[in-house]
N, C-alpha and C positions, 0 to 999 in steps of 0.2 A: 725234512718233513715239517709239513705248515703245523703250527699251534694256537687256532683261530680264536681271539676271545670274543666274537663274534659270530653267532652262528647262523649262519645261511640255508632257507629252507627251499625245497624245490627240487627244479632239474633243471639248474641252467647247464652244467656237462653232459645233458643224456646223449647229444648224438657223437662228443669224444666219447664217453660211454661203450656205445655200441660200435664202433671203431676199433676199438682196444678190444672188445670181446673178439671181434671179425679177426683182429690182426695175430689174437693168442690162437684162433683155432688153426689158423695159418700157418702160423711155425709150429706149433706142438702136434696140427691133427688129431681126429679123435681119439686115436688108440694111446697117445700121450698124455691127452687130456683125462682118459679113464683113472692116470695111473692115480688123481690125485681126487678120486672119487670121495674116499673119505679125510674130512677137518680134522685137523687138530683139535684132540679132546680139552675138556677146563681144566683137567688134573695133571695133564705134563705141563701148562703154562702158567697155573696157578702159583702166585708168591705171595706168601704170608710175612706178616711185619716183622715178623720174629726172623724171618730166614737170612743167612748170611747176603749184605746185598749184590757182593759179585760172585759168589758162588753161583747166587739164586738168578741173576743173570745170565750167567753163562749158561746155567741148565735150560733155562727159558730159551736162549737163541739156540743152543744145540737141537730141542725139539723142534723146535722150527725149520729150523735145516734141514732134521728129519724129513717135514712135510716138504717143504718147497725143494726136495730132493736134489739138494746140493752135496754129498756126502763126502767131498773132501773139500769143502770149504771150512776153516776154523775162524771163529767170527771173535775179537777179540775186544770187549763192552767195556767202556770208561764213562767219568760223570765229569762236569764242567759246567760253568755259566755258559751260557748261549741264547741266542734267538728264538732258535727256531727247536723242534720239539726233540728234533734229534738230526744225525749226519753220520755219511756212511763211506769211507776210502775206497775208489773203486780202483782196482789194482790188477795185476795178472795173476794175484791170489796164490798159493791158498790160503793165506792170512788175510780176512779183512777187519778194518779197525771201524767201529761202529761208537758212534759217540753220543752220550743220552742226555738230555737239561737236568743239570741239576736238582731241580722239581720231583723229581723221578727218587731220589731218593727215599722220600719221604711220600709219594704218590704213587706206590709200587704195583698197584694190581694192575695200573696201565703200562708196564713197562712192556710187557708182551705187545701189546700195540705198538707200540712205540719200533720194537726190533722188526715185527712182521713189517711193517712198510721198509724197512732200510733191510733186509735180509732180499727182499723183493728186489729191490734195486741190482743186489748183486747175479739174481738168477738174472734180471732182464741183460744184463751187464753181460754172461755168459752166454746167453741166448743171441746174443745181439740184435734185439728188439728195441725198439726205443719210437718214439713223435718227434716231431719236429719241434724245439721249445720249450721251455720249462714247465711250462703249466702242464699243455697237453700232453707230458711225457711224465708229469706228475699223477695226473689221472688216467691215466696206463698202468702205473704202478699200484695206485688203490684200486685198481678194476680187478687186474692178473691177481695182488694180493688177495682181494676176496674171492677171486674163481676160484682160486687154487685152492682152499680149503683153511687160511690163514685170518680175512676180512672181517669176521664177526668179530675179532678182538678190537678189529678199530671201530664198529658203530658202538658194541658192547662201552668205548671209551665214550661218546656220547651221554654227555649226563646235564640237566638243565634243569632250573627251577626260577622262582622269583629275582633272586637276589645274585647267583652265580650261574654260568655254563663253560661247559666245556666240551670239545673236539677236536680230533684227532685227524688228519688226513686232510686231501682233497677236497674231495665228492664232497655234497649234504650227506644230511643222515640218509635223507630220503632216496636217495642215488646209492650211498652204501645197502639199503634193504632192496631197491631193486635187481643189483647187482647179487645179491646173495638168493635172491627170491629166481632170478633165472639160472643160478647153482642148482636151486632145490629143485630145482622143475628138470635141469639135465641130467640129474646123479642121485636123484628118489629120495632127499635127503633133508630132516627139516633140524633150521640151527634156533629155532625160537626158543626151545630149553634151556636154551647155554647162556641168556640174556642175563646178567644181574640189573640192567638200566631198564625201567620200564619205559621211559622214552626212546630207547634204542626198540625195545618190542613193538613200540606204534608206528615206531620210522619205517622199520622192516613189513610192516603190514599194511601200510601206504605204499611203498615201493612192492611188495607184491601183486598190489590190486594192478600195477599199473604195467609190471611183466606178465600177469595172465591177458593184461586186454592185446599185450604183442600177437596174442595167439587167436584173437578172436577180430582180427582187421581183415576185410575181406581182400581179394577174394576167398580166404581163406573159409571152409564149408560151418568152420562154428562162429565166423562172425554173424552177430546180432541183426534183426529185420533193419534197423534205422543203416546199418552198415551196408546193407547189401542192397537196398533202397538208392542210397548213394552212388554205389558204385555200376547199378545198372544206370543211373544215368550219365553218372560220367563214362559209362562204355559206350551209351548212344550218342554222347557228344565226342565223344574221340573215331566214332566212324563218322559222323560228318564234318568232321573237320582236324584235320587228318594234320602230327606232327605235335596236336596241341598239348600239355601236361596238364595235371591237375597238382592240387594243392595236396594231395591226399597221399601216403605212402606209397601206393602203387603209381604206374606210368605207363599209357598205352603205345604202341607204335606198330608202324607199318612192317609187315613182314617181306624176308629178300624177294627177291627176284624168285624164283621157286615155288616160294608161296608169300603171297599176296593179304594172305588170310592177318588181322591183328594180333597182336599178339599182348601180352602185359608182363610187370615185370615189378616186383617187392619182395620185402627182406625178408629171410627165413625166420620165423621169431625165435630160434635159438639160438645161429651165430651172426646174425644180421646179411650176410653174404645176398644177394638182391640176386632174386631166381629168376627167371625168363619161361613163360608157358607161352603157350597157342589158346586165342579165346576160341572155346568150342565146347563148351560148358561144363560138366563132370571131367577132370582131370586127377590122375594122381601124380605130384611132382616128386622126386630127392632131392634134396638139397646135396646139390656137388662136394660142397666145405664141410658139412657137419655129419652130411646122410642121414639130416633127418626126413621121414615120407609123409608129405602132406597134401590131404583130402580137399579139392580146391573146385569154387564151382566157380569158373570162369564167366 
């Protein structure tokens, strides 16, 4: 796990991003994905200065485990100089060895961040989910961890001012709030309370604004006049000239042999999975991956 003394603002991983959402709903499905409706509360990962430090470790990755519903995995937490902010033995289990920066000792309310990204490794490890390559399989890992109901602990590590900062994970901050902000929006569930960073609270409200406009891209029926402006004319330029894409999330194209009629074709703004309708104006689609039903004027 990175420990960036550099923080990077932005979305430059949103489309690994939404990759990694597409690919969780793919192995788990919905009904798997409900299981982990409810986060991890602040009071089972909470560690005060006072508390024993590998006791208060080990209780911390045990709730974890809770959540990331690994229940016979025993996660077993050590300290050491190192690099990078932590590291995690990936084995045939049920023992995995998880090793934290020494930093941590003395830096303890982030150690819950710290385990939730390397606890995650070992569900994806079970799951056998993974990207191709370090990075991309790094931002797999802080996506699934914050979908899962784990990821507020790593923006929450998020703390910045004049003269220090600091971060946890992959993603920006701003990539950690959108990722939690399209949590809130599948499982009715807001984690803004749980902030002690008020910079992790403005990250997460930046990446909100930016997972509700997923939902309002046409042709989706609540995207905005300037949106649907748009996309009736890139619909008039894809019937005359037939094959062509546009720069825009959706993409027109010719329909089979059968029917002839255009059709288009963009992400679900929940699990990104890219839908296929028939242009013919009022439709209502499901998304095959996530089932969710979307009100679409083609």
């Amino acid at each position: 796990m990175a420990n960036g003394s550099e923080v990077v603002h932005g979305y430059p991983h949103l489309d690994t991003v939404r990759a990694a959402i597409t690919a969780l709903y793919r192995r788990l499905a919905p009904e798997g994905l409900y299981a982990y409706a409810g986060s991890v509360v602040p009071a089972d990962v909470a560690f005060a200065d006072h508390d024993d430090l590998h006791l208060g470790a080990q209780r911390v990755a045990h709730a974890l485990v809770r959540q990331l519903r690994l229940p016979d995995a025993r996660m077993i937490v050590g300290f050491r100089e190192m690099t990078h902010a932590a590291s995690v033995e990936l084995t045939a289990g049920p023992e995995y060895f998880i090793e934290l920066n020494d930093r941590f000792r003395t830096h303890r309310r982030d150690i819950g961040a710290a385990l939730a990204h390397e606890i995650t490794h070992v569900l994806l490890h079970r799951l056998d989910l993974g990207f191709p390559g370090t990075r991309d399989n790094e931002i797999l890992t802080d996506t699934v961890t914050t979908y899962l109901g784990a990821g507020w602990l790593l923006l929450d590590a998020y703390r910045e001012d004049g003269l220090t900062s600091q971060k946890l994970g992959y993603l920006t901050p701003e990539e950690f709030g959108y990722v939690l902000a399209k949590r809130a929006l599948a499982f009715g569930e807001d984690p803004s309370p749980w902030f002690t960073s008020p910079q992790a609270y403005v990250a997460y409200g930046e990446g909100r604004a930016v997972a509700l406009r997923d939902a309002r891209q046409p042709p989706l029926t609540a995207a905005g006049r300037a949106g649907r402006h748009r996309y009736a004319r890139d619909r008039r330029h894809a019937r005359d000239h037939p094959g062509v894409r546009t720069g825009a999330p959706y993409a027109f194209e010719a329909g089979g042999e059968r029917d002839a009629g255009l059709r288009v074709s963009f992400p679900c703004p929940t699990c990104h999975q890219r839908i296929r309708v028939p242009v013919r104006g009022r439709v209502r689609a499901r998304c095959g991956l996530c089932r969710t039903v979307l009100e679409c004027d083609t």
